[in-house]
TILOKE-620940 format. One record per residue (C-alpha): residue number from 1; y, z, x. Coordinates in nm, 4 decimals. Layout:
N
REC|num|yy|zz|xx
REC|NUM|Y|Z|X
...
This chain:
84
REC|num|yy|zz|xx
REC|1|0.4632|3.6231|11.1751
REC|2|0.4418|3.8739|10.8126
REC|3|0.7996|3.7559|10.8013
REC|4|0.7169|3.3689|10.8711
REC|5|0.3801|3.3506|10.6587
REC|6|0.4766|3.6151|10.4097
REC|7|0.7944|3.3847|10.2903
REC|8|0.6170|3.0792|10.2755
REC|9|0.3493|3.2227|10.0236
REC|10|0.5892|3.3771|9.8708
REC|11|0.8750|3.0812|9.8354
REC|12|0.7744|2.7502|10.0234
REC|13|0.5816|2.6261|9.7320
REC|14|0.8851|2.6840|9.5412
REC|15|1.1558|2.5531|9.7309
REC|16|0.8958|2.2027|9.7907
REC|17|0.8250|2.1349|9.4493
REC|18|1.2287|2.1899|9.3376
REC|19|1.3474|2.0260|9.6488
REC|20|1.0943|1.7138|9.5501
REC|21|1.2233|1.6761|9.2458
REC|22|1.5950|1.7371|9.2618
REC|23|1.6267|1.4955|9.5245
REC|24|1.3501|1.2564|9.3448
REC|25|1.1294|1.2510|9.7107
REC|26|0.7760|1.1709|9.7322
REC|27|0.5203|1.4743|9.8461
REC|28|0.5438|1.3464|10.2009
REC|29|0.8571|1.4971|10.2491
REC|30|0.8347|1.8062|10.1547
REC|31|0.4930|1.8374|10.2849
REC|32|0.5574|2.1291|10.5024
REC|33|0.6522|2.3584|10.2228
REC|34|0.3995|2.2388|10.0110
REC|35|0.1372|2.3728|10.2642
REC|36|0.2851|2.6682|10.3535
REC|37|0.2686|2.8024|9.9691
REC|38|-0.0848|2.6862|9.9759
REC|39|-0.2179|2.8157|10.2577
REC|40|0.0146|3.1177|10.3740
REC|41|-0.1636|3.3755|10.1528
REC|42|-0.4859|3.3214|10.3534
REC|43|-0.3329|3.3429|10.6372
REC|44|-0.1306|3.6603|10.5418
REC|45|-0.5065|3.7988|10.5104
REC|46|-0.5728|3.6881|10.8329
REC|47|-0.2854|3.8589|11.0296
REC|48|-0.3446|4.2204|10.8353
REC|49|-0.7094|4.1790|10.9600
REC|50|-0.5793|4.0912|11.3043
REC|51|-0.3179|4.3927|11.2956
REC|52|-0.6095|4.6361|11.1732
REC|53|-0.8441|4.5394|11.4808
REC|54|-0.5444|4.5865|11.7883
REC|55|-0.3376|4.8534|11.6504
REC|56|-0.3715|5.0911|11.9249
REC|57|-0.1914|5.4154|11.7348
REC|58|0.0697|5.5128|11.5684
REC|59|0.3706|5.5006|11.8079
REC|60|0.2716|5.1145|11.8375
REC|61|0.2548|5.0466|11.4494
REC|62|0.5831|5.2416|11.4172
REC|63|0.7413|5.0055|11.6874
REC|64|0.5626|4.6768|11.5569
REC|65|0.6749|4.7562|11.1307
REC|66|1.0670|4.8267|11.3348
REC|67|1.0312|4.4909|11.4722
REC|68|0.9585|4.3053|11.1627
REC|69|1.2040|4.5189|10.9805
REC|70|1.5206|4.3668|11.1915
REC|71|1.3393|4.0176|11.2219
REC|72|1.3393|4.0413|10.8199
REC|73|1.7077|4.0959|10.8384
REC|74|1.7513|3.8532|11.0415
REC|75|1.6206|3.5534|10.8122
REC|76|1.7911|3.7472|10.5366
REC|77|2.1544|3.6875|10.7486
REC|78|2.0511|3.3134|10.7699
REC|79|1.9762|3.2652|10.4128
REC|80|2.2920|3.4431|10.2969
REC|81|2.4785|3.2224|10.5630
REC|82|2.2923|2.8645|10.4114
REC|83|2.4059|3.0472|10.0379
REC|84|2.7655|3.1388|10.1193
């Protein structure tokens, strides 16, 4: 989810309005990007508080920032694959 909602604050706004107007399409289709980069930063907020509330100690956050580290590589492989 960091991975997920953290890229489309970050990006989706982006990639929508470039995508829009490169391809000369109305907001309806690039809707879903246009919301993420609206609305992913609050819900980036929401997850930390989330995280902060169920984090049980430090073994688990170790094990839960190692999962998002190789799901971050992950996306990283598929956007160097859509690139190459």
């Amino acid at each position: 989810m960091w991975i997920i909602e953290g890229l489309g604050s970050i990006k989706a706004q982006e990639w929508g309005k470039r995508v829009k107007e490169t391809l000369a399409l109305p907001d309806e289709a690039v809707r879903f990007l246009l919301y993420h980069g609206e609305n992913d930063a609050e819900h980036i907020e929401e997850f930390k508080s989330m995280l902060a509330m169920v984090l049980p100690d430090e073994a688990a956050s170790r094990r839960i920032v190692r999962t998002a580290e190789v799901t971050a590589r992950l996306y990283a492989l598929q956007i160097e694959e859509i690139l190459a």
